[in-house]
N, C-alpha and C positions, 0 to 999 in steps of 0.2 A: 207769346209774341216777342218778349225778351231774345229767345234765341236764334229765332227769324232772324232780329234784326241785327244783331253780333255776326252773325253768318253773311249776311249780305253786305254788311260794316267789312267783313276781314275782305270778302273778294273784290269792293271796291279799293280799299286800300291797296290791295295787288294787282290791282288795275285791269282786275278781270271781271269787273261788274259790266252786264249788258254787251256781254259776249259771247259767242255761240261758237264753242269749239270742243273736239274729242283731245285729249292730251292722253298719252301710251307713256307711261313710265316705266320704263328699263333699265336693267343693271344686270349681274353677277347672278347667278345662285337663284333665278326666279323660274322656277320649274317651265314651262311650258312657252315664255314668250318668244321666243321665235316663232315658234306654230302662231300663238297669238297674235305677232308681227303681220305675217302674210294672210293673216283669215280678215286682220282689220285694214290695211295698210292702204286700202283705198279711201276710208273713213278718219286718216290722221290727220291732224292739224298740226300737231308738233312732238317731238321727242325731246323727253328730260333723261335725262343718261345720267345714271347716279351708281357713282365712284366712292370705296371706299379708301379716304386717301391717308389710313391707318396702315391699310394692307398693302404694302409697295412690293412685296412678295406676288401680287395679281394682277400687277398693272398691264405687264405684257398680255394677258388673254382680257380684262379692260380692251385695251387696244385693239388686238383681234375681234373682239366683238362689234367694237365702235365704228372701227373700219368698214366690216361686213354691210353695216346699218346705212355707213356714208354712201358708200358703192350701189347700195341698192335703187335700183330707177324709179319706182314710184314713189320715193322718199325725197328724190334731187330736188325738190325745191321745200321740204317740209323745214322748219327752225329749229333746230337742237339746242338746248339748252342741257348742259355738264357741269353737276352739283358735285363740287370733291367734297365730303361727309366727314366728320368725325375731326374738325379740325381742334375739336376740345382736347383731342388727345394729345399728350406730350409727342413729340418726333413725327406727328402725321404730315405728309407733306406739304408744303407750300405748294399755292398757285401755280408758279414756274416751274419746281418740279413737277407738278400735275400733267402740266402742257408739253413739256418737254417729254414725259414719257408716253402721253397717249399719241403724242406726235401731231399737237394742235400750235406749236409755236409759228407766230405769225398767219397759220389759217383762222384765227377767230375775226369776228367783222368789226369788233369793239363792244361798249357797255353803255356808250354812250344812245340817242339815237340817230339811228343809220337809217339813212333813205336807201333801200335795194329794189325798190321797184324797176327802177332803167339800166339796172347791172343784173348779171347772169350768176352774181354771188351767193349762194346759201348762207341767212343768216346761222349763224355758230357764237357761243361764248359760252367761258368757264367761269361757275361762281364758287366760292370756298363755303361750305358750312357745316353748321352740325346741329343737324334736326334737332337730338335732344337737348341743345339748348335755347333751342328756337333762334338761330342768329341765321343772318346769310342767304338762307333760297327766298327771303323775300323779294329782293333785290332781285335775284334771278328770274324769279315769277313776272315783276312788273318790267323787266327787258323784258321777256317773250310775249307778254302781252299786246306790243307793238306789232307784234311780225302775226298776231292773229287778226281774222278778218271777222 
């Protein structure tokens, strides 16, 4: 019962307890998801796009890809959420540089919460972290919980 209840303990604390959503996590180097993109893409609820922002060497096809995702029509109203990863590493990029490169400067909607019901905006926003040290996509987690229904 213990881990029942740690497990429904974490996804309330990310503010995703008693919520009914499919979440598509995409990034770099993940064999097949674009096929996986269009097979699911009617069943998304939101995109987490995860950057690694160690490798600035990648960031251009990053962007190429993110773009492609943005562009795409039956995504125009899904939430994106943009985890830059690995910010444990020495020289990984900052936030700014993140945005500046993926070419999200001034298109994100904020972190705060944004009413987008009566605007035609796609919620968007970038969070810094680094999984293995568990910092950062929590935050990112409980913004996109908002923009789920």
């Amino acid at each position: 019962m213990f881990l029942v209840d740690w497990f429904y303990g974490i996804l309330a604390s990310l503010g995703l307890w008693q919520k009914e959503a499919k979440i598509l996590f995409l990034g770099l180097d993940n064999a097949g998801k674009t096929t996986l993109l269009h097979m699911l893409k009617d069943e998304v609820d939101a995109v987490v796009y995860l950057v690694d922002a160690y490798d600035k060497e990648r960031f251009a096809e990053s962007k190429k890809e993110l773009d492609a995702l943005l562009s795409d029509e039956s995504l125009v109203s899904v939430p994106f959420l943009v985890l830059g990863n690995k910010i444990d590493i020495p020289y990984a990029a900052s936030e700014e540089e993140l945005r500046y490169h993926l070419g999200l400067t001034n298109f994100t909607t904020g972190k705060g919460k944004v009413n987008l019901t009566d605007s035609n905006v796609r919620a968007m926003e970038v969070f810094m972290c680094s999984i293995v040290k568990k910092m950062g996509y929590g935050e990112g987690f409980k913004w996109l919980s908002q923009y789920i229904k």
